[in-house]
C-alpha positions in Angstrom: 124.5 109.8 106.6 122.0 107.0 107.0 118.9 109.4 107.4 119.8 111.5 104.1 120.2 107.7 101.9 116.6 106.9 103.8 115.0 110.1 102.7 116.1 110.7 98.9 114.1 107.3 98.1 111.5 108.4 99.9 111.2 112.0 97.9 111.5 110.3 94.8 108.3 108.2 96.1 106.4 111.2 97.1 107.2 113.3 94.2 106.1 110.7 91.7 109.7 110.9 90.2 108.6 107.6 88.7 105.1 106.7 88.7 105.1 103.1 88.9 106.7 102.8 91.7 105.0 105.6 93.4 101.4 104.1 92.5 102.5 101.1 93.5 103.9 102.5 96.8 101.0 104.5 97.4 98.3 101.7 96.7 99.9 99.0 98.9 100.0 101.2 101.7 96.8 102.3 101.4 95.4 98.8 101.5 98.0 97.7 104.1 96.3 101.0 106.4 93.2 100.3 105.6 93.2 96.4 106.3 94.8 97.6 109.7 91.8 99.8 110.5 89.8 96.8 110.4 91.8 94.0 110.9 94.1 93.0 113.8 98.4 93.8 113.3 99.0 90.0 113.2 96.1 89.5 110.4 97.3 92.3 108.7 100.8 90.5 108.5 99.9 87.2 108.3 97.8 87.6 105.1 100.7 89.6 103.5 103.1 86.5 103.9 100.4 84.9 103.1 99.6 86.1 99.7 103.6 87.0 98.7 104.0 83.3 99.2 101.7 82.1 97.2 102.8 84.6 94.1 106.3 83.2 94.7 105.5 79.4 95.2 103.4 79.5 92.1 105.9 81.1 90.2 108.6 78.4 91.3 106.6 75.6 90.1 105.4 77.2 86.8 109.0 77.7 85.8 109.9 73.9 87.1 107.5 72.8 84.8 108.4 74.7 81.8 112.0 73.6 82.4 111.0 70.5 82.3 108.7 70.2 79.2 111.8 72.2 77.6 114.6 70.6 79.0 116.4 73.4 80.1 119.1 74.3 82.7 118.2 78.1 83.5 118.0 77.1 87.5 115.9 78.4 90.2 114.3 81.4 89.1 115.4 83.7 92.2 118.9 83.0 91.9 120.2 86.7 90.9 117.9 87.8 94.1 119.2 84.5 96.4 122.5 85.6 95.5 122.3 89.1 96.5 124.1 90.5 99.2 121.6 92.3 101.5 123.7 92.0 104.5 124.2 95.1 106.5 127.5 96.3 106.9 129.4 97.2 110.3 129.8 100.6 109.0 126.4 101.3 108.2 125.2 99.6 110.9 127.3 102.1 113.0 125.9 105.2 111.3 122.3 104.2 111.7 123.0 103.4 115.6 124.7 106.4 116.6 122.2 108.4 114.1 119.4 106.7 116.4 121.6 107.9 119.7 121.3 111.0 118.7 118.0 111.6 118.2 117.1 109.8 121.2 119.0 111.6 122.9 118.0 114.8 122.0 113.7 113.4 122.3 115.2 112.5 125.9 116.5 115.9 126.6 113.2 117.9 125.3 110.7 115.9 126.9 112.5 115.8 130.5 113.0 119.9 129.8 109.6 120.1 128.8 107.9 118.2 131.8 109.8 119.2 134.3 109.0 122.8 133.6 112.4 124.1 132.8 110.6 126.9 130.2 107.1 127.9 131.3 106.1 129.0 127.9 107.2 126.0 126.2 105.5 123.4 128.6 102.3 125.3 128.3 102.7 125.5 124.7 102.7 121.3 124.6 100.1 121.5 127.5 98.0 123.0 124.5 99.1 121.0 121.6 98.5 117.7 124.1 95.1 119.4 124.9 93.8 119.5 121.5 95.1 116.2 120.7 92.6 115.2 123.0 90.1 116.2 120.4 91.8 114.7 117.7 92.4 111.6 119.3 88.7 111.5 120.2 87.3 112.3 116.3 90.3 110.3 114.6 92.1 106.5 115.7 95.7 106.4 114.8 95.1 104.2 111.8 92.6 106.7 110.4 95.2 109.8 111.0 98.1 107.2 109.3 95.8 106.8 106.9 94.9 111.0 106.0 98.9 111.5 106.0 99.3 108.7 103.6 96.8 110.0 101.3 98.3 113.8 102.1 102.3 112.6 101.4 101.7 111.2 98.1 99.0 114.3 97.3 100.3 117.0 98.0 103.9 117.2 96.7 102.2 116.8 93.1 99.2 119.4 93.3 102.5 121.5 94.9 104.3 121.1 91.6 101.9 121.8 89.3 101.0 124.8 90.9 104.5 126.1 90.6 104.7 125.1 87.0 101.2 126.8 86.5 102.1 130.5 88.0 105.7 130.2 86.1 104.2 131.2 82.9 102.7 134.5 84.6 106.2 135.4 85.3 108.0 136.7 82.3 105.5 139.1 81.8 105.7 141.2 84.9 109.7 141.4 84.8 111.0 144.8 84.0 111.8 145.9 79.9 115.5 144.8 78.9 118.0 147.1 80.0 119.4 149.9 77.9 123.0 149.7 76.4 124.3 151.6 78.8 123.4 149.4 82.0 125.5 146.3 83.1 124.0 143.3 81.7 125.2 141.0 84.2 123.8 143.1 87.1 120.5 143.0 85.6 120.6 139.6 85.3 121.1 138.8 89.1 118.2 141.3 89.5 116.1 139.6 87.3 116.5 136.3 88.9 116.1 137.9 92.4 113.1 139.4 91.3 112.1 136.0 89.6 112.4 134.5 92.5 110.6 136.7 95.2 107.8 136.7 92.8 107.5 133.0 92.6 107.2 133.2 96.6 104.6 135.6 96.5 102.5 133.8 93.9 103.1 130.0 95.7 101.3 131.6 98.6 
């Protein structure tokens, strides 16, 4: 499915799977926020270009001009990424559009039953939720909340894992003794590993 090949990249980001790319994630899109939060969409964009231009123009001519003072025939430098197919096929190009339906779709169907009162708890739960957005919306822009959840996605997943890793060691002690030679091993395994993992729930709390 087109939402699961969009997500695993996006996990490996988050979760710092490799760090490069993650920092490097993390830092343009903090910049690209925070030059939104105080420059215009179309500035924001235009400066981008700008600047990705620049890198690539200058790189063009340095490598003319060592091909020249060498004499070589390696070609234009972006020929591997020229010649890279980055079309979209009609098959994927399906599954993201009836992917998109869907969801559509079912936004359409929860915000007409929502409105239109169809569950009176429901629509006064999002009468509440739209309530204290009013607050939100009147402490925080939407740049500055884009901003917290950028910070927060690339954040928290980490501090998540290394406070898994740090209460793992804490487990081996409070399992029970090894059994005796007259209990099933293989059911105290499964037992073990159930505890295991109840424990680890209790202590990621």
């Amino acid at each position: 499915m087109p939402h699961v090949l969009l997500i695993s990249p996006a996990l490996q980001l988050i979760y710092w799977r490799e760090p490069r790319k993650s920092l490097a994630a993390f830092v343009s899109s903090l910049m690209v926020l925070v030059a939104m939060a105080t420059l215009s969409v179309i500035s924001v964009v235009s400066y981008l270009l700008l600047a990705f231009l620049c890198v690539t123009i200058t790189f063009r001519v340095y490598k003319s001009v060592i091909q020249a003072v060498q004499k070589s025939h390696e070609g234009h430098p972006f020929r591997s990424l020229l010649d890279r197919d980055i079309s979209v096929s009609s098959e994927s190009a399906r599954q993201l559009a009836d992917w998109c339906r869907n969801r559509l779709n079912w936004l359409s169907v929860q915000t007409r039953r929502l409105l239109l009162v169809e569950d009176l708890v429901d629509s006064l739960k999002m009468a509440a939720i739209m309530w204290l957005m009013t607050y939100v919306g009147a402490l925080f822009n939407g740049v500055t909340i884009l901003i917290l959840a950028d910070v927060v996605f690339f954040t928290a997943p980490p501090i998540y894992q290394k406070k898994k890793v740090h209460h793992l060691p804490l487990l081996p002690p409070l399992l029970p003794p090894p059994p005796s030679s007259g209990t099933d091993p293989t059911q105290i395994d499964r037992q073990l590993v159930l505890l295991q993992s109840k424990l680890e729930k209790v202590l990621l709390r």
